[in-house]
C-alpha positions as CSV (number, residue, x, y, z in Angstrom):
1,X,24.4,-84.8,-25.9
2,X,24.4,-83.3,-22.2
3,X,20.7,-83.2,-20.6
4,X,19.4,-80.6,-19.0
5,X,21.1,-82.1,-15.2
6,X,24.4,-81.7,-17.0
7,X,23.8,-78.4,-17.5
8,X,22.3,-77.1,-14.0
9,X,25.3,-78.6,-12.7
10,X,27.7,-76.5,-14.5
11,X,26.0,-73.6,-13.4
12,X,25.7,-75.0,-9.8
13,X,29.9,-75.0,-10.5
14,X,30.4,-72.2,-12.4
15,X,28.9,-69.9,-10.0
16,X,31.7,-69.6,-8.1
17,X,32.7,-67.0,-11.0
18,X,29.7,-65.0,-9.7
19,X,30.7,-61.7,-8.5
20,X,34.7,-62.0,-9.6
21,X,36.6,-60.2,-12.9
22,X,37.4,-63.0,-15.1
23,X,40.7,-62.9,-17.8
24,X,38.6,-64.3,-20.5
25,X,40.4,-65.3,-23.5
26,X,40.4,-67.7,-26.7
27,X,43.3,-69.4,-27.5
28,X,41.2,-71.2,-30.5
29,X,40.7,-67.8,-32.0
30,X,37.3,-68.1,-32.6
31,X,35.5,-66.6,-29.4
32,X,35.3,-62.7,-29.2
33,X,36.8,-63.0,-25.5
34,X,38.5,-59.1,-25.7
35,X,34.2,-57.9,-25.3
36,X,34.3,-59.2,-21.6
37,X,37.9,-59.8,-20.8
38,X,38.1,-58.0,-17.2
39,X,34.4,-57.6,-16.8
40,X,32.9,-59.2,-13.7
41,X,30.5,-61.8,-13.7
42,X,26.8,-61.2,-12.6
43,X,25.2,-64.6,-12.7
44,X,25.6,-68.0,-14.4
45,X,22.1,-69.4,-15.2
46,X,21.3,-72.5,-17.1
47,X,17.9,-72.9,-19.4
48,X,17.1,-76.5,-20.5
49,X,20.5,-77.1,-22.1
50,X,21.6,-73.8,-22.5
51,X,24.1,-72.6,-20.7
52,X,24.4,-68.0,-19.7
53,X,27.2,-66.7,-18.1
54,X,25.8,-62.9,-17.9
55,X,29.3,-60.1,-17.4
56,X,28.5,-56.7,-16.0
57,X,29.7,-55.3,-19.2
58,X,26.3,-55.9,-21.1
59,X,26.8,-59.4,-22.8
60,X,25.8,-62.8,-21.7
61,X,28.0,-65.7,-22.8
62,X,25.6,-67.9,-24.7
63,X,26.9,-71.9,-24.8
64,X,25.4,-75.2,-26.2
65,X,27.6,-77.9,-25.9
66,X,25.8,-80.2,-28.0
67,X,27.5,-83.9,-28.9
68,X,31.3,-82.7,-28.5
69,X,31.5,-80.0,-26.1
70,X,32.6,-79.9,-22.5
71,X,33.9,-77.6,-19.8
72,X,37.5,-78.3,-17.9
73,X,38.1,-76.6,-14.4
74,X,41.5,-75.9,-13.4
75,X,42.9,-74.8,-9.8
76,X,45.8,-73.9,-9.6
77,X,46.1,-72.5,-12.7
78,X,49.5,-73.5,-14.3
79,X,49.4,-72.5,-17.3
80,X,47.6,-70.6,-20.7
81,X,44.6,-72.5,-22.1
82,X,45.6,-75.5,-24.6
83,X,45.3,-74.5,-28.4
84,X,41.9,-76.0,-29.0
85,X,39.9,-74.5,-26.0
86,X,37.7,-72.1,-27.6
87,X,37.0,-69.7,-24.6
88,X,38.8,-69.7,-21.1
89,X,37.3,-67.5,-17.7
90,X,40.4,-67.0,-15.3
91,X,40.7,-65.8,-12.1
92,X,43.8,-65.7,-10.2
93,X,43.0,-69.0,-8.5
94,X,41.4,-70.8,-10.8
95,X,40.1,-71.1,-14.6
96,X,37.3,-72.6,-16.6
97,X,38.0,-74.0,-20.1
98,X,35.4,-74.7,-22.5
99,X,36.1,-77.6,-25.6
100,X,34.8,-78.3,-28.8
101,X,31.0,-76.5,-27.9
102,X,28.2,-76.0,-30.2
103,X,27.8,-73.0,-29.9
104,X,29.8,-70.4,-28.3
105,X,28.2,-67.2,-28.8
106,X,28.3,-63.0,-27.5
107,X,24.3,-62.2,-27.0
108,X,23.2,-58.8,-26.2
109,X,19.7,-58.4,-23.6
110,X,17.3,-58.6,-26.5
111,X,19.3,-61.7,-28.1
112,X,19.2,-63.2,-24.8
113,X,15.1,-62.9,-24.5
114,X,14.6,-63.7,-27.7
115,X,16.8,-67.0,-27.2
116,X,14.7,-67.7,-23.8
117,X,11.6,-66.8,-25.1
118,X,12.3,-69.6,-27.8
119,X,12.5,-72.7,-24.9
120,X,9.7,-74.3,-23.0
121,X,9.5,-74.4,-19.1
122,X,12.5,-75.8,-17.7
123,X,11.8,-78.1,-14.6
124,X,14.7,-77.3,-12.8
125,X,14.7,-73.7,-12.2
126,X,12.4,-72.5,-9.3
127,X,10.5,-69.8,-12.1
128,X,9.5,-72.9,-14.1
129,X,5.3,-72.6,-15.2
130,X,4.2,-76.1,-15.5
131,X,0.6,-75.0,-16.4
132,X,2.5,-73.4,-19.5
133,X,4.2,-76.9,-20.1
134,X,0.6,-78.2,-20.1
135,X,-0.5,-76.1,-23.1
136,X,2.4,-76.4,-24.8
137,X,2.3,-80.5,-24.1
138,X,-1.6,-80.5,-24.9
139,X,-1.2,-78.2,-28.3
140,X,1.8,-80.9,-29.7
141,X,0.4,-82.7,-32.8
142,X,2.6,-85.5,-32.5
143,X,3.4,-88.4,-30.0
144,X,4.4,-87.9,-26.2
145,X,8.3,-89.3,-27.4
146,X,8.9,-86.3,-29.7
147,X,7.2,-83.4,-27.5
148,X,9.1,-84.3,-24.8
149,X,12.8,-84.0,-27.2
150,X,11.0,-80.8,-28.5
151,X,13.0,-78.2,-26.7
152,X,10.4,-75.7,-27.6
153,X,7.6,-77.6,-25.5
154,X,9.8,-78.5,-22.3
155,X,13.4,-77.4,-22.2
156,X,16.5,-80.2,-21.0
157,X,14.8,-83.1,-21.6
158,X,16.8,-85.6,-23.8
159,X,17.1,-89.3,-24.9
160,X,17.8,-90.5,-21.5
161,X,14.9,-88.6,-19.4
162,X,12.4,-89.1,-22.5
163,X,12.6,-93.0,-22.1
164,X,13.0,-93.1,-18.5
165,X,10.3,-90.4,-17.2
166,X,7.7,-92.1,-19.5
167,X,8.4,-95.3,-18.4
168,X,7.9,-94.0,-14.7
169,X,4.8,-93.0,-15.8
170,X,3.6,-96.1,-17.9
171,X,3.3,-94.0,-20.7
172,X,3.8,-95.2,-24.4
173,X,5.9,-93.0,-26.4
174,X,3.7,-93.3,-29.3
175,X,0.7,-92.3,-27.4
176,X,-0.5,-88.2,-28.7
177,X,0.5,-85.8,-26.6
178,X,-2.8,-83.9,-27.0
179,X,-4.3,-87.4,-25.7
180,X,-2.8,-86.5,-21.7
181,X,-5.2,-86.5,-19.4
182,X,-4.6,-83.4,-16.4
183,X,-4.0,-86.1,-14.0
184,X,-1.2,-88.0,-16.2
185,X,0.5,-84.9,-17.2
186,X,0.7,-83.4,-13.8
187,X,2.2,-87.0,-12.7
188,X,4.5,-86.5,-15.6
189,X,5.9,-82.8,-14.6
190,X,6.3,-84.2,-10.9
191,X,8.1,-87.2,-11.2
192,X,9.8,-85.8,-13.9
193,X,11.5,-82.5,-11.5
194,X,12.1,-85.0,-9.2
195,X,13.6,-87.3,-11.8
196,X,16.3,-84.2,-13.0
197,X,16.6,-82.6,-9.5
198,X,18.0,-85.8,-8.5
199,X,20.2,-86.3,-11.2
200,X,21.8,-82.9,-10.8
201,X,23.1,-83.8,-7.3
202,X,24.3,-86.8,-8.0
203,X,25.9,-85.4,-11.6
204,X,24.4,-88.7,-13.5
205,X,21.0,-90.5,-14.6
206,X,20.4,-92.9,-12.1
207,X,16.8,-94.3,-12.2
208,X,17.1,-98.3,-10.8
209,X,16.5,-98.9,-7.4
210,X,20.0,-99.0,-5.2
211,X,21.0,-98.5,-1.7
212,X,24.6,-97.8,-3.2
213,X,24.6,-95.2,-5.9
214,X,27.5,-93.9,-6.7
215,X,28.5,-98.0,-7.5
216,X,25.9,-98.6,-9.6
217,X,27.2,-99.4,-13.4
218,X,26.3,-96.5,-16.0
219,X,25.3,-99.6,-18.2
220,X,22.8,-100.8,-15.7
221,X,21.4,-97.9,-14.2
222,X,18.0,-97.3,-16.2
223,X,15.0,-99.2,-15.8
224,X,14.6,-99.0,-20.5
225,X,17.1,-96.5,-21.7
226,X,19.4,-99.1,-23.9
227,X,18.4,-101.9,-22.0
228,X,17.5,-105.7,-23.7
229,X,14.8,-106.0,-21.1
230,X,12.7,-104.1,-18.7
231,X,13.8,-103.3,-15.2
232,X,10.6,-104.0,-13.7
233,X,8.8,-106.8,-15.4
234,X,11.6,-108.2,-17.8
235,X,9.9,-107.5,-21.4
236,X,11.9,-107.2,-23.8
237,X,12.7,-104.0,-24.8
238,X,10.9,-102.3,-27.4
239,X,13.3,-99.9,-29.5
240,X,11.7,-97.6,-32.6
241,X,12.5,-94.2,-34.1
242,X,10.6,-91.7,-32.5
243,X,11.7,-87.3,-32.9
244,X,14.1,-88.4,-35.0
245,X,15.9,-90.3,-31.7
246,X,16.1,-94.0,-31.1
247,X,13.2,-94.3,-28.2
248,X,13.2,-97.1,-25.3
249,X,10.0,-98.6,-24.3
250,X,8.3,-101.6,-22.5
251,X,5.3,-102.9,-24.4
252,X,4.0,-104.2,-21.3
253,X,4.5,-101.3,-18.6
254,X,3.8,-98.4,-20.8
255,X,0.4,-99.4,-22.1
256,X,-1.3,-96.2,-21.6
């Protein structure tokens, strides 16, 4: 499933729908699209792994993509959208095609509070309360590794960042939550923005040291995420079930 990076950078993209009339339709049939078909769009915002594409008509566009889903751009556009593309936002120049979402839904203002209110800080937007992350982090009754997949407690974290940001911390997954110290936590949330910030620029999880980036293998760029052994020290890798996800730890590292 697409992090919370993924999802940043789509809006980073998307924006360029900002301010236009879109043709929205829905070849698939199952998107209202004729609500804002010719409306403009007023912003494109992402929360945790939420996606909002707000039109000047009164509706926000309201997308999870979950396991499956993905958005195509097209420029030129050369043609309608394929059969299975559940909502497509045209211009003359260019269009955006979304596949196969999770959800794919019409919210009204309140809806799109109430859906908001719902998520924990995000790290990536600039409005982001990290003291509010605290309490939320602090009042979890269960392990570190399942309040940080808890979309409720910190919004756009997922399998990948979990493993990797508590590693960068030497942090066991199994450790309480409520069990942070100030000092750990704020190390957490800083490393952590950094950690995702990074990631959105470069449009993929990259946490092992490299002077070449963009070369680095996707099966070889985490220091514990579905590695046999630990980046730094060469443990093996310790693998449990943790929030109902498979969790990647090193026994010796992440003592704390």
């Amino acid at each position: 499933m697409p992090e919370g990076h993924t999802i940043h950078g789509l809006a980073r993209s998307m924006a360029e729908l900002v301010g236009r009339d879109v043709a929205a339709s829905s070849p698939q049939g199952r998107f209202a699209a004729d609500a804002i078909d010719g409306a403009r769009i007023g912003a494109v915002e992402a929360f945790g792994k939420h996606l909002m594409i707000d039109a000047a008509v009164g509706w926000t566009v309201h997308v999870h993509l979950g396991m499956r889903g993905k958005w195509l751009r097209f420029s030129p556009v050369t043609g309608p959208g394929l059969p299975q593309v559940r909502l497509r936002l045209a211009t003359d120049d260019l269009a955006w095609d979304l596949i196969a979402p999770s959800r794919c839904d019409l919210l009204d203002h309140d809806q799109r509070t109430a859906l908001v209110a719902q998520l924990g800080p995000d790290p990536l937007r600039p409005d982001a309360d990290a003291a509010e992350a605290r309490r939320r982090v602090a009042a979890f009754t269960g392990p570190i590794g399942a309040a940080l997949l808890d979309q409720t407690v910190i919004a756009g974290i997922g399998n990948v960042f979990r493993a990797e940001i508590l590693h960068a911390c030497r942090i066991a997954p199994t450790r309480l939550a409520g069990a942070l110290t100030d000092t750990e936590f704020d190390e957490l949330w800083a490393k952590l923005t950094r950690m995702m910030s990074t990631a959105v620029d470069e449009g993929r999880i990259i946490t092992v040291d490299a002077s070449e980036r963009p070369a680095v293998p996707e099966d070889q760029s985490r220091r514990v995420y579905k590695q046999a052994v630990c980046y730094d020290c060469g443990t093996t890798i310790e693998v449990a079930t943790i929030g109902g996800r498979t969790s990647y730890s090193c026994p010796r590292c992440q003592q704390r």
